[in-house]
Every structure is written in structure tokens, then in C-alpha cells.
MOPAC internal coordinates of N, CA, C and O (Angstrom, degrees):
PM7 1SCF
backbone

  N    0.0000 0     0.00 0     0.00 0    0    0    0
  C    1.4519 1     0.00 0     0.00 0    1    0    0
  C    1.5256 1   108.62 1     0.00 0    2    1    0
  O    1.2310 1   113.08 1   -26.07 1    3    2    1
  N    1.7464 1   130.68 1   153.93 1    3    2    1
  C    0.6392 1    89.64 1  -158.99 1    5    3    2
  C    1.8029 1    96.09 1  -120.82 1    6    5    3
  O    1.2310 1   117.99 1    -3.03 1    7    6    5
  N    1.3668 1   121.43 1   176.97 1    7    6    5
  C    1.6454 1    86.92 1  -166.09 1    9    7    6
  C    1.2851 1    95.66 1  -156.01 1   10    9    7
  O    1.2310 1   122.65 1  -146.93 1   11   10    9
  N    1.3412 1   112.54 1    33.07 1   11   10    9
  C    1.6378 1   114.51 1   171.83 1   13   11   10
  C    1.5620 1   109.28 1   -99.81 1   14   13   11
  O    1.2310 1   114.77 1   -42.39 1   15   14   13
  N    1.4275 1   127.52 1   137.61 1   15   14   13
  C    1.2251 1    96.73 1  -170.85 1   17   15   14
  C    1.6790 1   130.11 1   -84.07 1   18   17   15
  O    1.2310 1   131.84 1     4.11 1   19   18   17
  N    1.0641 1    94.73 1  -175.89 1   19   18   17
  C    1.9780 1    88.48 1  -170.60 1   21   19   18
  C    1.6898 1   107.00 1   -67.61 1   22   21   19
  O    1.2310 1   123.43 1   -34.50 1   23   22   21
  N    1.5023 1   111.02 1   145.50 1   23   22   21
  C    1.5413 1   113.41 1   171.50 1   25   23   22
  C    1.1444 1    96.82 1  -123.28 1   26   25   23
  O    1.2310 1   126.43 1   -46.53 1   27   26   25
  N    1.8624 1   105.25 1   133.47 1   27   26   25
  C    1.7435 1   110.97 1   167.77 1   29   27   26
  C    1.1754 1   112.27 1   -61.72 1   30   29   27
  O    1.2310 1   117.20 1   -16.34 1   31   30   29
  N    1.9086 1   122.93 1   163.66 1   31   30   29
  C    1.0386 1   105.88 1   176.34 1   33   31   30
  C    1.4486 1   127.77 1   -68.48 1   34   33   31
  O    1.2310 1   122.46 1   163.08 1   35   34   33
  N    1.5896 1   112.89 1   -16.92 1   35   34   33
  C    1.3999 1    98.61 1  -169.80 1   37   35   34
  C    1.7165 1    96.90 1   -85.07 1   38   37   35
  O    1.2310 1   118.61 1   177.93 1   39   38   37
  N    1.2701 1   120.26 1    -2.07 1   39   38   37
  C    1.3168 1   109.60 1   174.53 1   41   39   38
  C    1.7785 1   126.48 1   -78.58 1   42   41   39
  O    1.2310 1   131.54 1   176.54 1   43   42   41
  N    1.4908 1    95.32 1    -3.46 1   43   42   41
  C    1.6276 1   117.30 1  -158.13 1   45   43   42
  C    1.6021 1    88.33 1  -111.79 1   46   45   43
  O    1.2310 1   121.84 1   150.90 1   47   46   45
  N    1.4322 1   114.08 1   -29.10 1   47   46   45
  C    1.6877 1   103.94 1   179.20 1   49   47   46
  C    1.6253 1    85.53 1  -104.22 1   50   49   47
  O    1.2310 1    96.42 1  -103.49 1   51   50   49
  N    1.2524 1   159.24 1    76.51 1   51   50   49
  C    0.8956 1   166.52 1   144.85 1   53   51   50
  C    1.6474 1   102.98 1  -132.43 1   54   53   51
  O    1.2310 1   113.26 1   159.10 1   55   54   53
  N    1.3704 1   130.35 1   -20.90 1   55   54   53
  C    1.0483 1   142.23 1  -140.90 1   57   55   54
  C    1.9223 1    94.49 1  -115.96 1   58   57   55
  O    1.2310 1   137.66 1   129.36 1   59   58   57
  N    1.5774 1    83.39 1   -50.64 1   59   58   57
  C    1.6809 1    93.04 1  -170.73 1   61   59   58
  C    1.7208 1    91.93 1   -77.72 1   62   61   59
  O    1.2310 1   107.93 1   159.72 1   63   62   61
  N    1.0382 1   140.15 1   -20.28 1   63   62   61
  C    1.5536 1   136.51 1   179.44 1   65   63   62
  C    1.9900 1   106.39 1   -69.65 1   66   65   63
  O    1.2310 1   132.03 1   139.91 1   67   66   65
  N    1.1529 1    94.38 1   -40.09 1   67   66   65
  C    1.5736 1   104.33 1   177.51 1   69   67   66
  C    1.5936 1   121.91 1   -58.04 1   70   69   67
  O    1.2310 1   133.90 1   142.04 1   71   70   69
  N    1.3733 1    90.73 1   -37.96 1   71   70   69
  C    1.4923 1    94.33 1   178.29 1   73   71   70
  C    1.2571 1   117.07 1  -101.76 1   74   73   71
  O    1.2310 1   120.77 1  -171.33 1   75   74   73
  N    1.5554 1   116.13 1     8.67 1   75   74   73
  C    1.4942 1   120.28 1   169.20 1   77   75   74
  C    1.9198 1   114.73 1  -113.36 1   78   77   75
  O    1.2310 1   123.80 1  -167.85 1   79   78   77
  N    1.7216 1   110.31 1    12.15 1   79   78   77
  C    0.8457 1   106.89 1   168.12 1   81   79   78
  C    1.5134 1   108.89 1  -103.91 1   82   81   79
  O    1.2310 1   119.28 1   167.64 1   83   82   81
  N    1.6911 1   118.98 1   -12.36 1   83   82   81
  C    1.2034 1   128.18 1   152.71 1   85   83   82
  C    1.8319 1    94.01 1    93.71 1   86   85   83
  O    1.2310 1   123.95 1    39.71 1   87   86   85
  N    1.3656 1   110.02 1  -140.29 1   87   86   85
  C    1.3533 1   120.21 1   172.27 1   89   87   86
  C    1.9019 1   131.15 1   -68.43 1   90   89   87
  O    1.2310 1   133.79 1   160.57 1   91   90   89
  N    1.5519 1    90.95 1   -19.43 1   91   90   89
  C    1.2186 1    99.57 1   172.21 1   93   91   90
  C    1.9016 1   124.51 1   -70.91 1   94   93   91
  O    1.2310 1   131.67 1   170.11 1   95   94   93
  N    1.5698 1    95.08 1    -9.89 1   95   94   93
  C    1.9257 1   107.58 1   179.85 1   97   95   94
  C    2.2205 1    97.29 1    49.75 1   98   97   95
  O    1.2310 1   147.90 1    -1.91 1   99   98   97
  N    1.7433 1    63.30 1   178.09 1   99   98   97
  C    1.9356 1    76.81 1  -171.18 1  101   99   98
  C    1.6004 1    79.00 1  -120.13 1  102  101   99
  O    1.2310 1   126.01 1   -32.57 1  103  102  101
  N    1.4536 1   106.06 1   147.43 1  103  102  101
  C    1.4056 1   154.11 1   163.36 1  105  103  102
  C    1.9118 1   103.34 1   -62.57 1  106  105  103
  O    1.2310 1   131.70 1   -56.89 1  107  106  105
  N    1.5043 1    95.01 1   123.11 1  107  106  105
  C    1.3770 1    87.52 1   174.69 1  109  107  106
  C    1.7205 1   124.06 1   -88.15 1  110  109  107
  O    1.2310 1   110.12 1    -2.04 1  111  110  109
  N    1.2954 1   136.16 1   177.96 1  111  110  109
  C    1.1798 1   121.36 1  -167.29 1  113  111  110
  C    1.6869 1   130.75 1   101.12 1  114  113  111
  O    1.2310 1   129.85 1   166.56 1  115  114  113
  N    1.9063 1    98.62 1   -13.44 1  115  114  113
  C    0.9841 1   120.90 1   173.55 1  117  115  114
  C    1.7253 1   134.19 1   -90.68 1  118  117  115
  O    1.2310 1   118.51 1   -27.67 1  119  118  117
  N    1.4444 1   120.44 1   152.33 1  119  118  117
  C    1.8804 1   102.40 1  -173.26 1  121  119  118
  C    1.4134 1   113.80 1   -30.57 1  122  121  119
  O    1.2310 1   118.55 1   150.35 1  123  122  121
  N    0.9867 1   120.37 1   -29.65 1  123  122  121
  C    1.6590 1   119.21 1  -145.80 1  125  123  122
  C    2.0656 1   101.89 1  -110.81 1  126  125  123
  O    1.2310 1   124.33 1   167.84 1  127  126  125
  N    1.5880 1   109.29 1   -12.16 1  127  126  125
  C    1.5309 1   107.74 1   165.81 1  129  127  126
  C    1.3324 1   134.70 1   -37.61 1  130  129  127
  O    1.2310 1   122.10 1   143.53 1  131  130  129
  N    1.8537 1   113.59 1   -36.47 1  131  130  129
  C    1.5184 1    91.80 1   147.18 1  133  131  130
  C    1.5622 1   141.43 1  -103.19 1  134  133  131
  O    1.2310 1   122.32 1  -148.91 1  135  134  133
  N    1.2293 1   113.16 1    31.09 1  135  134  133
  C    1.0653 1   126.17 1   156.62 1  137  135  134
  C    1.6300 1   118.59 1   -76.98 1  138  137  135
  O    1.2310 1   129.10 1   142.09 1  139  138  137
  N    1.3895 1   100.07 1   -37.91 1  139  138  137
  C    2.0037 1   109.61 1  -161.06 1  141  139  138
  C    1.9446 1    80.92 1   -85.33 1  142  141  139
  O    1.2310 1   120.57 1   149.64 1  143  142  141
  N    1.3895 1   116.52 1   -30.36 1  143  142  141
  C    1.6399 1   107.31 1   175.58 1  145  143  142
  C    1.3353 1   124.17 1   -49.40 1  146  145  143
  O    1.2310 1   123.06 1   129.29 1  147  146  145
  N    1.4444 1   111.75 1   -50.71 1  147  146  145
  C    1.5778 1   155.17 1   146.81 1  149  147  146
  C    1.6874 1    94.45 1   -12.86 1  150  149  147
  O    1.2310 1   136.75 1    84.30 1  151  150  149
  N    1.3622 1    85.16 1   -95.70 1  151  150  149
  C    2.0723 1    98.79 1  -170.12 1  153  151  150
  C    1.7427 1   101.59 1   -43.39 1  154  153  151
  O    1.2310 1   121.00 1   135.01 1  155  154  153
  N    1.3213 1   115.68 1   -44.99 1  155  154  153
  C    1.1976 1   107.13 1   174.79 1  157  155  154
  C    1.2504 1   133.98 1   -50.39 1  158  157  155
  O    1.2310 1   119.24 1   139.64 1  159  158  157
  N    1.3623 1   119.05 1   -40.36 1  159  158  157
  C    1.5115 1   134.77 1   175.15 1  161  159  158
  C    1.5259 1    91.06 1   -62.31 1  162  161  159
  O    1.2310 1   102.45 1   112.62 1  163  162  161
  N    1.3757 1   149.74 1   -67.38 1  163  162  161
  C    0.7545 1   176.29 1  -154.02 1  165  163  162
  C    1.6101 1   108.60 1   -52.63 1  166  165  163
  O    1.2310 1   128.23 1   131.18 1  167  166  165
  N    1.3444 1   101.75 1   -48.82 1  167  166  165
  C    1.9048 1   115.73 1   172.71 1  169  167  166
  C    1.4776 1    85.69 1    97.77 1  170  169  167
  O    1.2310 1   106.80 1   179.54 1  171  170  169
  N    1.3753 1   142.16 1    -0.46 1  171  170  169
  C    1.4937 1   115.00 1   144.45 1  173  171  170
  C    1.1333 1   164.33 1   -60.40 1  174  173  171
  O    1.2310 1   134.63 1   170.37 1  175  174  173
  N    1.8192 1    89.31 1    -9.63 1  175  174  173
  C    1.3978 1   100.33 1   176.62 1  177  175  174
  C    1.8680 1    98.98 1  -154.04 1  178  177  175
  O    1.2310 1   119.28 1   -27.37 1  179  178  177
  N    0.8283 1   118.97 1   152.63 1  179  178  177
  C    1.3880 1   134.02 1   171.77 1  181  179  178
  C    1.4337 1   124.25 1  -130.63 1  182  181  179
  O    1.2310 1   133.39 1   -38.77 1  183  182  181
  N    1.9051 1    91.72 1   141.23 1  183  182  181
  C    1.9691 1   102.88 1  -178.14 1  185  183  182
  C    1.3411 1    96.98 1   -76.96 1  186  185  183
  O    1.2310 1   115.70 1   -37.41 1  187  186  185
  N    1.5573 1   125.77 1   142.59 1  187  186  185
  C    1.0172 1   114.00 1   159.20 1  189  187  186
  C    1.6833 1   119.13 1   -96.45 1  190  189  187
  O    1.2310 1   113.08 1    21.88 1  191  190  189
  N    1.4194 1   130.68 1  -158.12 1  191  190  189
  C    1.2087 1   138.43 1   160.57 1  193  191  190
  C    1.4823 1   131.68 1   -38.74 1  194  193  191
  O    1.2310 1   134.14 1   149.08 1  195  194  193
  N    1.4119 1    90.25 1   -30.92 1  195  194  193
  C    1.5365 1   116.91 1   163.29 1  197  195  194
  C    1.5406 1   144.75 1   -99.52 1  198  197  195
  O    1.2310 1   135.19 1  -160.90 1  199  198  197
  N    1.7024 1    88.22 1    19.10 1  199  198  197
  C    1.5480 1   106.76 1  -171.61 1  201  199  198
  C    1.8926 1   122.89 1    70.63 1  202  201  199
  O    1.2310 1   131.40 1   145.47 1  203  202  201
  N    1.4438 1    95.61 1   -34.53 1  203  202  201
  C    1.8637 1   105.81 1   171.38 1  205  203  202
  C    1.0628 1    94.36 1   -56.78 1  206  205  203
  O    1.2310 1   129.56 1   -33.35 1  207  206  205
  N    1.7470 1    99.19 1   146.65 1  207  206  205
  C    1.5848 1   119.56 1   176.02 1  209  207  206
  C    1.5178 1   104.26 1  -102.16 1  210  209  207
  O    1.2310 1   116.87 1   -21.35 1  211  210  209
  N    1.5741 1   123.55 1   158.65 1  211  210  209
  C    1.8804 1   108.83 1  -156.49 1  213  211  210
  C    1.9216 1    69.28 1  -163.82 1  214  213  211
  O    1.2310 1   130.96 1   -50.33 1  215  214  213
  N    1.2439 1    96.45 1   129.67 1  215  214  213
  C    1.6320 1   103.79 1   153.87 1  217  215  214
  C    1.0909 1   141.70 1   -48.43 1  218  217  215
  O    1.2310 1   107.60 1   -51.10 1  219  218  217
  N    1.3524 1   140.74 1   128.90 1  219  218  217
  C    1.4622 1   138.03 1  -168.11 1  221  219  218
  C    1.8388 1    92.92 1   -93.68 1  222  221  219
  O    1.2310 1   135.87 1   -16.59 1  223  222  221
  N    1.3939 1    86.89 1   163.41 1  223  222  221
  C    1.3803 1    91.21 1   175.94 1  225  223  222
  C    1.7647 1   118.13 1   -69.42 1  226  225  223
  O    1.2310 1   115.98 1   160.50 1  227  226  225
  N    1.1776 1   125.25 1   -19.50 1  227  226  225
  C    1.4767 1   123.33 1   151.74 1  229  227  226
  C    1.3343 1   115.54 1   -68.76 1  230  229  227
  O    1.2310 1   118.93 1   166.27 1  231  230  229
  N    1.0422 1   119.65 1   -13.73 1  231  230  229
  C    1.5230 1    99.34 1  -176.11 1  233  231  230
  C    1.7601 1   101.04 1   -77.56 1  234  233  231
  O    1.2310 1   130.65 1   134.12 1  235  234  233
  N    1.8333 1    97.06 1   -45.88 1  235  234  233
  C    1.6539 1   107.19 1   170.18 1  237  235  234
  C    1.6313 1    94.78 1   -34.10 1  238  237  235
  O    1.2310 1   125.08 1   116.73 1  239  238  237
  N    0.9352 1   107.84 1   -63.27 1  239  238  237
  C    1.7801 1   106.08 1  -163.00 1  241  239  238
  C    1.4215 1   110.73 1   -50.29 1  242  241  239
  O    1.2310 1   117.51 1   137.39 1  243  242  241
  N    1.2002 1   122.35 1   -42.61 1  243  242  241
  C    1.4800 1   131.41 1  -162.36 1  245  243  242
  C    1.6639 1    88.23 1   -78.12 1  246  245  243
  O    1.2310 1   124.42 1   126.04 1  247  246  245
  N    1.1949 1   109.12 1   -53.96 1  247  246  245
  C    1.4229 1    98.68 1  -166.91 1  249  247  246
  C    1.5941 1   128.07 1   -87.81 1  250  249  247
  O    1.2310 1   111.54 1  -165.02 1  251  250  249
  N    1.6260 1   133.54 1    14.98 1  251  250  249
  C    1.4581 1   134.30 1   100.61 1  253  251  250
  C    0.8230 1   133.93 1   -58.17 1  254  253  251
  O    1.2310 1   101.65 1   160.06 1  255  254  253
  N    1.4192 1   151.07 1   -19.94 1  255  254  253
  C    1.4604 1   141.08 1   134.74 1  257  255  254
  C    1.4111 1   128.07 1   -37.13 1  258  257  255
  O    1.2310 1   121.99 1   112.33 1  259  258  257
  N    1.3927 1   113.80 1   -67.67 1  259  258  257
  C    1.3078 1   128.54 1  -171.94 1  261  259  258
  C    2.1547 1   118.37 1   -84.48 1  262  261  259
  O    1.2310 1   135.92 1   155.54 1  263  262  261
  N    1.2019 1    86.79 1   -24.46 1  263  262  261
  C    1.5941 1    95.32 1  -179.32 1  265  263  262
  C    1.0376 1   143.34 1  -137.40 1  266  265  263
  O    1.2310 1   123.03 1   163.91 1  267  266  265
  N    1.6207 1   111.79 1   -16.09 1  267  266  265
  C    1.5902 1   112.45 1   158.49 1  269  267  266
  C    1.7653 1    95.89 1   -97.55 1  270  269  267
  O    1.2310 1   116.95 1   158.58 1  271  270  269
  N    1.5731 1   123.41 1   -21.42 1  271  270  269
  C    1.6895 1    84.86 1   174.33 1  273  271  270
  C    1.5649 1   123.00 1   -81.36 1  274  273  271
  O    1.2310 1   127.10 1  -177.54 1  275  274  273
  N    1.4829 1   103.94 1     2.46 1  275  274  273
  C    1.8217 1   103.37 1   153.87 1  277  275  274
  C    0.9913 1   126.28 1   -78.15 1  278  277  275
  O    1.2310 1   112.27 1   173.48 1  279  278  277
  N    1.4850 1   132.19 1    -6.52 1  279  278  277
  C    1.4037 1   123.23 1   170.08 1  281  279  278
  C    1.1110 1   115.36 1  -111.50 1  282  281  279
  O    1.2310 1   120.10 1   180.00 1  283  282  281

């Protein structure tokens, strides 16, 4: 069953952007800020000290599960 909850897509390409900006995080203020708000609530993504949003290690998780094993 499955029991993670659902991510929109632009929340899932908000997701896959996070982990392709790596350590550098995304800057808030951008199209996709409430999405990275989203993942945040979520424990996928986190603000840091510097307001940039940077992937949690679940989000890593969520996002080989859910999005690089679809491509």
C-alpha cells in the first residue's frame, strides 16, 4: 500500500531541481517557492541559515524512488 503522500508535478520538478542544485540550495522568491515550502513541510527539503532551500536526506530518498527510477 502505498503511504507516502502524493507530490504535484510541479512539486516533484521542484524536488528534482533541489537535488540538481546540490549543496548550493535554491533561493527563495522563485516560480517554484511554494512548492520548495511544500517539500519543506514535508521534511524534503529545508531553509537553511541562508534562506536557500537544500534537500534533506528524505527528499534524496523520495527522489530515487519516485523520480530518477522513472527516468
Amino acid at each position: 500500500m502505498w503511504d507516502e503522500p502524493y507530490l504535484e508535478t510541479c512539486c516533484r520538478s521542484a524536488l528534482h531541481r533541489l537535488k540538481l542544485a546540490s549543496a548550493d540550495g535554491r533561493p527563495p522568491g522563485l516560480q517554484d517557492h511554494p512548492c520548495l515550502r511544500r517539500l519543506s513541510e514535508m521534511g524534503l527539503a529545508a531553509a537553511g541559515p541562508d534562506d536557500r532551500y537544500r534537500i534533506t536526506d528524505a527528499g534524496r530518498a523520495r527522489h530515487a524512488a519516485e523520480i530518477q527510477a522513472a527516468g
